[in-house]
C-alpha positions as CSV (number, residue, x, y, z in Angstrom):
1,X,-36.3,13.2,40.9
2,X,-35.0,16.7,39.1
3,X,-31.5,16.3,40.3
4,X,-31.2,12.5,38.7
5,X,-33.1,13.8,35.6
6,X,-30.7,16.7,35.8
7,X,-27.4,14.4,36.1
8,X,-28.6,11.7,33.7
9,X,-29.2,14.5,31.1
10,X,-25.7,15.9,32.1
11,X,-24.2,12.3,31.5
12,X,-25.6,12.1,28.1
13,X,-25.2,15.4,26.9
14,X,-21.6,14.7,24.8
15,X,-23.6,12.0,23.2
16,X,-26.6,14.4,22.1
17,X,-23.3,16.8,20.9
18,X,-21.8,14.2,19.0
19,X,-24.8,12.3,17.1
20,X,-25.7,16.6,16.3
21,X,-22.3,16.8,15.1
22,X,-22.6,13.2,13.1
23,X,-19.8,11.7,14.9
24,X,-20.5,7.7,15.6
25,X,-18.4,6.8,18.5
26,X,-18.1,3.1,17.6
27,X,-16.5,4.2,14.2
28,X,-14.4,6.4,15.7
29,X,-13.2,4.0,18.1
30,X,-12.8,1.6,15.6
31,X,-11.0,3.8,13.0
32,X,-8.2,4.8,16.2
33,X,-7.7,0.9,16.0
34,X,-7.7,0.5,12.0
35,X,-5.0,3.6,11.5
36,X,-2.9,2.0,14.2
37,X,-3.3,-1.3,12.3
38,X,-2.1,0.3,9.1
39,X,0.7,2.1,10.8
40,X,2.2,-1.3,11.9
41,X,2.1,-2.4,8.5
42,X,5.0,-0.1,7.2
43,X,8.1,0.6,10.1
44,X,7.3,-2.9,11.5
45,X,5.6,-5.4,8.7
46,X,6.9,-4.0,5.4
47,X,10.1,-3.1,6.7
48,X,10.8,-6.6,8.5
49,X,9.1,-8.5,5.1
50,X,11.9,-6.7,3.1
51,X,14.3,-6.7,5.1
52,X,14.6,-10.6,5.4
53,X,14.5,-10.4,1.5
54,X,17.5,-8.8,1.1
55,X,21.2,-9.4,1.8
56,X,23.0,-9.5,5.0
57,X,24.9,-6.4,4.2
58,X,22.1,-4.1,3.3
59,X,19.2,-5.1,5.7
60,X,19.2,-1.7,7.7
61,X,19.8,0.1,4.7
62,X,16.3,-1.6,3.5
63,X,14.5,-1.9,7.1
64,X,15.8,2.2,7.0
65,X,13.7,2.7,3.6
66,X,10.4,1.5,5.2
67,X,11.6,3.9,8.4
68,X,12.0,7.3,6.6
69,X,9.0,6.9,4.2
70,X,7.1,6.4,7.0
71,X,8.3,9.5,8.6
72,X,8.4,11.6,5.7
73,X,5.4,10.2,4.5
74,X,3.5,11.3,6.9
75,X,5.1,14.6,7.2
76,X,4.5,15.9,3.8
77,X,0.8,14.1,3.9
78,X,-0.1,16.6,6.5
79,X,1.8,19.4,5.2
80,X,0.0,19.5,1.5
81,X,-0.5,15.6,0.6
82,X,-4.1,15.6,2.1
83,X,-4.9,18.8,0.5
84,X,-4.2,17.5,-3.1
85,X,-6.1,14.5,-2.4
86,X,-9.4,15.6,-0.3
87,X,-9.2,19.4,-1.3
88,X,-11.7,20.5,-3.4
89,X,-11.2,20.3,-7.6
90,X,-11.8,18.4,-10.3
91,X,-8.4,17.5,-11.0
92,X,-6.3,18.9,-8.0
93,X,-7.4,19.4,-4.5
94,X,-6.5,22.8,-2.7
95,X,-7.9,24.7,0.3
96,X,-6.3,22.2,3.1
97,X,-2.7,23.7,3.3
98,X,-1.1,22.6,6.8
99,X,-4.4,20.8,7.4
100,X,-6.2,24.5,7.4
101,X,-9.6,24.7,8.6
102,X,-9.7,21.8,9.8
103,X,-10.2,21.0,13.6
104,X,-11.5,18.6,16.3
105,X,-15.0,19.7,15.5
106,X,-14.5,18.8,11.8
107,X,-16.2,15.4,10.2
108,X,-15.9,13.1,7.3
109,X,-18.7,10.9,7.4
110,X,-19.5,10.0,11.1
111,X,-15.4,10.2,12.7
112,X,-13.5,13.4,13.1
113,X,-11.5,14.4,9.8
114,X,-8.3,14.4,11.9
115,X,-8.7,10.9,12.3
116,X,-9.5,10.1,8.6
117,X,-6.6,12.3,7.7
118,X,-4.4,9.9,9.8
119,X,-5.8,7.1,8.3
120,X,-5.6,7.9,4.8
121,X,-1.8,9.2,5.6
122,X,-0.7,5.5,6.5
123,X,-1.7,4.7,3.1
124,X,0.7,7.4,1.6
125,X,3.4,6.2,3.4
126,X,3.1,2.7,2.6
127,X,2.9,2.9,-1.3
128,X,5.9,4.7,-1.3
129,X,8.0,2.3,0.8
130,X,6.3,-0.6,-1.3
131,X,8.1,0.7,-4.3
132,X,11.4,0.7,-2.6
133,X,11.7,-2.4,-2.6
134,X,12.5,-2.8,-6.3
135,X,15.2,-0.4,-5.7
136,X,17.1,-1.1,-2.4
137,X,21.0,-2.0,-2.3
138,X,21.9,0.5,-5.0
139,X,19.9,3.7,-4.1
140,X,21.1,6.9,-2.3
141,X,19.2,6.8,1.0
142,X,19.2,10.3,1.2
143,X,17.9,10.4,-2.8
144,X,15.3,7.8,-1.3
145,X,13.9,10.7,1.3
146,X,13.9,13.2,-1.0
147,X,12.3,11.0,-3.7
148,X,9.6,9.7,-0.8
149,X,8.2,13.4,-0.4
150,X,7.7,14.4,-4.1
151,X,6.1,11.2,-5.2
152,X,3.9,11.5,-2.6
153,X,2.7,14.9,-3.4
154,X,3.6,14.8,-7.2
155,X,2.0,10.9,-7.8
156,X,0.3,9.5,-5.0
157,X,-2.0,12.2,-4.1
158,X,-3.2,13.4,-7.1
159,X,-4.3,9.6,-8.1
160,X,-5.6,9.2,-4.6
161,X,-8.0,12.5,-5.5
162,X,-9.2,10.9,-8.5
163,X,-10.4,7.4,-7.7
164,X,-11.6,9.0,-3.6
165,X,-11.0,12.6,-3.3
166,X,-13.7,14.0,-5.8
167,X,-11.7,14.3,-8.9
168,X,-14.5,13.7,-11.4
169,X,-12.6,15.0,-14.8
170,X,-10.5,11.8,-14.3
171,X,-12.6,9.3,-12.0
172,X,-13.4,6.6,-14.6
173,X,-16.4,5.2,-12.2
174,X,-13.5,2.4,-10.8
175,X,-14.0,0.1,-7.7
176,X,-11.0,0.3,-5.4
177,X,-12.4,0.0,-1.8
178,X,-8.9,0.2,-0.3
179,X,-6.5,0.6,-2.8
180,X,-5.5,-1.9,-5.6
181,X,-4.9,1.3,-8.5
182,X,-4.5,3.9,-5.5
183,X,-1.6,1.6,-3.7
184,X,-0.6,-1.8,-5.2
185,X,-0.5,-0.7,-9.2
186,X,0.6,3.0,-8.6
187,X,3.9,1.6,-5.9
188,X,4.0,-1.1,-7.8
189,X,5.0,0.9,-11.6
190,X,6.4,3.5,-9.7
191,X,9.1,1.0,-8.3
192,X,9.8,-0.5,-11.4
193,X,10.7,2.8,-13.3
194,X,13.2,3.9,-10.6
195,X,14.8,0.1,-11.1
196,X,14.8,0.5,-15.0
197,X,16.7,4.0,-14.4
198,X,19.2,3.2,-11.9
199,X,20.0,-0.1,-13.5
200,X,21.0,-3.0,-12.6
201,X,23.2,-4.0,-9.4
202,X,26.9,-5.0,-9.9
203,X,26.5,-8.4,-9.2
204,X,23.4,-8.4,-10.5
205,X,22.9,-12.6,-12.3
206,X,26.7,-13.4,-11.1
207,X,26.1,-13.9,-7.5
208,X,23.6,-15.7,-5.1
209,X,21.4,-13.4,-3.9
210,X,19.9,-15.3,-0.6
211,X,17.4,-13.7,1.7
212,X,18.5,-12.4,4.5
213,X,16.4,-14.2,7.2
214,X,13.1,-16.2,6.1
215,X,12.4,-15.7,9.9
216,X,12.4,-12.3,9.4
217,X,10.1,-12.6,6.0
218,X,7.4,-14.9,7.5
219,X,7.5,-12.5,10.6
220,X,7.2,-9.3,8.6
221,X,4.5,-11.0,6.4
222,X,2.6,-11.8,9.4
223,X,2.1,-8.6,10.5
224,X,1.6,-6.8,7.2
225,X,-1.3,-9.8,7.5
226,X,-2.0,-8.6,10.9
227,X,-2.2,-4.5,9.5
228,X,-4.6,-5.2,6.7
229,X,-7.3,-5.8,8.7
230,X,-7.4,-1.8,9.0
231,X,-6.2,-1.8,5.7
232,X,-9.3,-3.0,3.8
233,X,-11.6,-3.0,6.8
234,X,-11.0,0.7,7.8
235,X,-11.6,1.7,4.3
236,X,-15.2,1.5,5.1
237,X,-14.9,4.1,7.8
238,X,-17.5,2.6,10.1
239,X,-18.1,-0.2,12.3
240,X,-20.7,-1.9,9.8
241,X,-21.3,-4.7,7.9
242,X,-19.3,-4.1,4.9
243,X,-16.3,-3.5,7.2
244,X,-16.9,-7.1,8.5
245,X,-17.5,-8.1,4.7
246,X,-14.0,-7.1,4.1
247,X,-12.3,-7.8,7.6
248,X,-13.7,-11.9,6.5
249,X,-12.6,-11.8,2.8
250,X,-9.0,-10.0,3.2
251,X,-8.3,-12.8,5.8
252,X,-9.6,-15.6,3.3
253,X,-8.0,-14.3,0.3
254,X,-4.5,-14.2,2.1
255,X,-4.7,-18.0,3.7
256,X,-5.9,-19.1,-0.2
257,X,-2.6,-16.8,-1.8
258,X,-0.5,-18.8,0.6
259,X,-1.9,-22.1,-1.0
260,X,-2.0,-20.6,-4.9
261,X,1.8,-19.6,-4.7
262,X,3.0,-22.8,-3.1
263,X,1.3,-24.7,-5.6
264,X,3.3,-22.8,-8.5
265,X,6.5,-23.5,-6.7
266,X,6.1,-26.9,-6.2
267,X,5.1,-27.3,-9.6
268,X,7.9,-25.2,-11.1
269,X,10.8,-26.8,-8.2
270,X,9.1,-29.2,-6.3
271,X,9.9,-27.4,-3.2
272,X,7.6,-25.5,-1.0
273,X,9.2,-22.5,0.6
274,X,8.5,-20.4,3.7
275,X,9.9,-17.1,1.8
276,X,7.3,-18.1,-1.1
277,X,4.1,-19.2,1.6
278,X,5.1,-15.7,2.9
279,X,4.9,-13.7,-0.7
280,X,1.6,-15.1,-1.4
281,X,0.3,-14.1,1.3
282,X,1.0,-10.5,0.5
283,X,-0.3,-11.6,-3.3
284,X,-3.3,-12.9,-1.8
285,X,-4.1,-9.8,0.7
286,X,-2.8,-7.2,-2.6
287,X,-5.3,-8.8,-5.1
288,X,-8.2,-8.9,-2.8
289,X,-7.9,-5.3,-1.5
290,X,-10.0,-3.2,-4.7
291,X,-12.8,-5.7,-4.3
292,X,-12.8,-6.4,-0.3
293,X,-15.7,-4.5,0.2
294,X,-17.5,-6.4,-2.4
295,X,-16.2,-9.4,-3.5
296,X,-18.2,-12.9,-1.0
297,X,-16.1,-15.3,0.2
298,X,-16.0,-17.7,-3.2
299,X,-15.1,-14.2,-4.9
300,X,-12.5,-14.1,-2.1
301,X,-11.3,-17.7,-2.6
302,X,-10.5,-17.4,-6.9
303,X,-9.1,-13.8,-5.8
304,X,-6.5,-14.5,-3.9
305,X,-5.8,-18.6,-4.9
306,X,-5.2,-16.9,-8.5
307,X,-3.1,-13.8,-7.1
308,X,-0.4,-16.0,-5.1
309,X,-0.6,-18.1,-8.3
310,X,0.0,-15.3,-10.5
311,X,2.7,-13.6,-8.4
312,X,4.6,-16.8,-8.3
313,X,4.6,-17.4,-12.0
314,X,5.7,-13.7,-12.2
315,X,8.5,-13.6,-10.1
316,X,9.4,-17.2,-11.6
317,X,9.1,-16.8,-15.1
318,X,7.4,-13.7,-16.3
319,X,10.5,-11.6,-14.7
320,X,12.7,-12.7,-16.7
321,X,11.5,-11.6,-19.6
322,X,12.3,-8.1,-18.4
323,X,15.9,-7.1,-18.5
324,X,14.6,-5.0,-14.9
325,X,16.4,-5.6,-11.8
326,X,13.3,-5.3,-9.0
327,X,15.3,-6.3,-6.6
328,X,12.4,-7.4,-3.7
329,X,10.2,-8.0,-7.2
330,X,7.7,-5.2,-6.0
331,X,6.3,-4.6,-9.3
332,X,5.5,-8.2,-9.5
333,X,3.8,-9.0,-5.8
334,X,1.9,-5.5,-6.7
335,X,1.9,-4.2,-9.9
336,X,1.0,-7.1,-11.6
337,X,-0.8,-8.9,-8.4
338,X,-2.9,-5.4,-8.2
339,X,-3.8,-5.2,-11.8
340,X,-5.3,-8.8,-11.6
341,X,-7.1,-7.8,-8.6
342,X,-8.5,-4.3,-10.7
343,X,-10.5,-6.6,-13.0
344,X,-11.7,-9.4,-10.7
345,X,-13.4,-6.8,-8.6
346,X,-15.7,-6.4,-11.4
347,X,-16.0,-10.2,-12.0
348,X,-16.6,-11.4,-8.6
349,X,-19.1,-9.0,-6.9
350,X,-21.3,-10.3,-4.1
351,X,-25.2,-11.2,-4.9
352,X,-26.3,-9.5,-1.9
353,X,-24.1,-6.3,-2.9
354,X,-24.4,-5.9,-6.6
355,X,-26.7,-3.4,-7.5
356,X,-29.5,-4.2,-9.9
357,X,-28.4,-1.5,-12.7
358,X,-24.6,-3.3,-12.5
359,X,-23.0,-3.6,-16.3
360,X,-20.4,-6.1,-15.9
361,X,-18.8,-4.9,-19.6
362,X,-19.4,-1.3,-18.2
363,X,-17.5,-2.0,-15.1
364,X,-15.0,-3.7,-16.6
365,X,-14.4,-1.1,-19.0
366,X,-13.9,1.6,-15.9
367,X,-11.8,-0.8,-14.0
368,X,-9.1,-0.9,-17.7
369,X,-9.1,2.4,-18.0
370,X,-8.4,3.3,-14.3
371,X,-5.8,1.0,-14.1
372,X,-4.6,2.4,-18.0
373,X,-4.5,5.5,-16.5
374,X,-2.4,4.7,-12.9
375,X,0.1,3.0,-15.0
376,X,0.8,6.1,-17.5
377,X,0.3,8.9,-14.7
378,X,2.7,6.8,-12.7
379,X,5.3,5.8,-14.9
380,X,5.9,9.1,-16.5
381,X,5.7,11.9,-13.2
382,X,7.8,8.5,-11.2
383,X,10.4,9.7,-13.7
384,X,10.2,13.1,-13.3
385,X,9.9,12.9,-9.5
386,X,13.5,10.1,-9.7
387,X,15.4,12.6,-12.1
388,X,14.7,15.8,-9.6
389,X,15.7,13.8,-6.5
390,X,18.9,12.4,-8.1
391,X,19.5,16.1,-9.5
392,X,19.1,17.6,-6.3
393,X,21.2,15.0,-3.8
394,X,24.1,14.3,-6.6
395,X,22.9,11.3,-8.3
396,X,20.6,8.7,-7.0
397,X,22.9,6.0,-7.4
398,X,25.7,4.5,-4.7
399,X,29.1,4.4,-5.8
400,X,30.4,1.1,-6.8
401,X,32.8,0.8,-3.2
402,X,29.6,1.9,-1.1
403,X,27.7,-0.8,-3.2
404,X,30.7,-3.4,-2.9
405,X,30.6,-2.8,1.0
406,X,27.0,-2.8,1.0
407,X,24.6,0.4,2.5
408,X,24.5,-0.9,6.0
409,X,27.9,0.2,7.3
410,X,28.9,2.4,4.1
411,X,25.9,5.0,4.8
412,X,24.9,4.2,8.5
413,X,28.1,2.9,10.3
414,X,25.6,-0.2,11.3
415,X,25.0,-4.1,11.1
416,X,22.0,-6.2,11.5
417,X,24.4,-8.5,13.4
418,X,27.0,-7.7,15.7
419,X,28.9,-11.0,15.9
């Protein structure tokens, strides 16, 4: 009877050592299978979604972009990016250099912080390859790397400290469960700055610019779909309720974005197209992000209906009263998507979550200046960041051959099809 007591104690002693250390083993299993869920999103999902959006003769170049911000991404997030944003400080975190003092027995919340610092690095790596999309088929790919690593550091992070890191001197008391300032607004502004300083393309309004492959967009929209499940789910970082809440209302919002978009086009053309089913579903899943761990499903359903709607109209019309060439319309799907879904995540807050002190004026109010504040921060340090990485790789911009010939076999010697 003392040797089984003996060996069931033995059996159950790493359990005893992790609930003592606070770890949760379901939400650590299920945070391995979120990050890898967000990790898809960027070299497979983003990078196929924009590749298909772009022309035949720059498709790696573009597919590339999603490639080395991923890499570098997540380089420079471990190096210093997840110090500025988790360190401790009011306005900049420090103290996590090279990940320093952290190891396997370290926690944030109830998983290791070496998982949650994988996580939240997938994030970094995918706003920054969002807002290459309104700059592809005319920028340096190696003033694209270079550009990649500072914004991270110089933009993303320190915005990233301020709405989840502990920046209090400018947290504004926002809701953004998983990312609509963080992500969609901040990739979103930042792309369109870079396009308004590098211009517009040469044939930019004289020649057809036809997708790629709507194969390819569908595909890559499908698994950017697919991704964020961790996406807004993981952001809960546990296995709970609320992390269903949003796994139900991220998949709603995207299938209703579908619908909103099409709508608009076949309004506007009278055509329904698979390229434009597959943006709203990226409108849809962008809007509803902020408020997926609040918003119910009829919040869910006016979220994302109105952000396919809205993305549509911008890319349709809105766009061209912008003499900016965002060449995947970036800024629109996410910028202007994201700011949308900023405010409804005030407006459409579950009964069953809403606290009983909830202002919706307050809220509101925190939610504008939050987003005021992304936009500013963003636009002006984007700049800064663009200018340094042009200075330092001899001008961001192709020359007019390598843009003639088109960045797949001017810079890489490559062709999506070898006929």
């Amino acid at each position: 009877m003392k040797l089984r007591l003996v060996a069931l104690l033995a059996l159950l002693s790493p359990v005893f050592a992790m609930a003592g250390d606070k770890i949760d083993t379901g939400d650590t299993a299920w945070m391995i299978v979120a990050t890898a869920f967000v990790m898809l999103m960027t070299p497979a999902g983003l990078a196929l979604f924009y590749g298909g959006l772009t022309r035949r003769k720059n498709v790696l170049n573009t597919i590339g972009m999603s490639l080395i911000a991923f890499a570098v991404g997540t380089l420079i997030w471990v190096i210093a990016g997840y110090s500025i944003a988790f360190g401790s400080g009011d306005i900049i975190g420090t103290g996590k250099l090279f990940l320093s003092g952290i190891t396997d027995k370290s926690v944030n919340g109830t998983i290791p912080e070496l998982l949650f610092v994988a996580f939240q690095g997938t994030f970094a790596a995918i706003a920054v390859a969002i807002a290459s999309g309104s700059m592809i088929e005319r920028v340096k790919f190696s003033t694209f790397a270079l550009f990649s690593a500072l914004w991270i550091l110089v933009v993303y992070a320190p915005i990233t400290h301020w709405a989840w890191g502990g920046g209090n001197m400018l947290n504004f008391g926002e809701m953004d469960f998983a990312g609509g300032t963080v992500v969609h607004i901040n990739a979103g502004v930042a792309g369109f700055v870079v396009a308004m300083i590098l211009g517009k393309r040469r044939d930019f309004g004289k020649a057809s610019v036809k997708p790629f492959s709507p194969i390819l967009v569908v595909l890559g929209a499908a698994l950017l779909w697919f991704g964020w499940f961790g996406f807004n789910a993981g952001s809960e970082v546990a296995a709970d309720g609320i992390a269903a809440n949003a796994f139900l209302v991220t998949n709603v919002a995207a299938s209703v974005g579908v619908i909103g978009w099409l709508l608009v086009e076949y309004i506007l053309y009278k055509k329904a197209t698979l390229v434009g089913g597959a943006s709203g579903a990226v409108a849809g899943l962008v809007a509803i992000t902020p408020a997926s761990g609040s918003a119910d499903v009829i919040g869910a359903i006016i979220i994302g209906l109105v952000g396919g709607a809205l993305g549509a109209f911008g890319v349709s019309k809105i766009k061209r009263l912008f003499p900016v060439d965002d060449s995947l319309d970036a800024f629109w799907v996410h910028g202007l998507v994201g700011i949308w879904g900023s405010i409804a995540t005030a407006l459409f807050i579950a009964p069953y979550l809403k606290d009983p002190k909830f202002s919706l004026s307050s809220q509101l109010v925190s939610q504008i200046e939050a987003i005021l504040l992304t936009i500013v921060y963003s636009a002006i340090m984007t700049a800064i960041v663009y200018f340094i990485s042009s200075l330092l790789t001899g001008g961001g911009r192709v020359d007019d051959e390598t843009e003639l010939m088109g960045l797949d076999e001017a810079v890489h010697g490559e062709e999506a099809i070898n006929l």
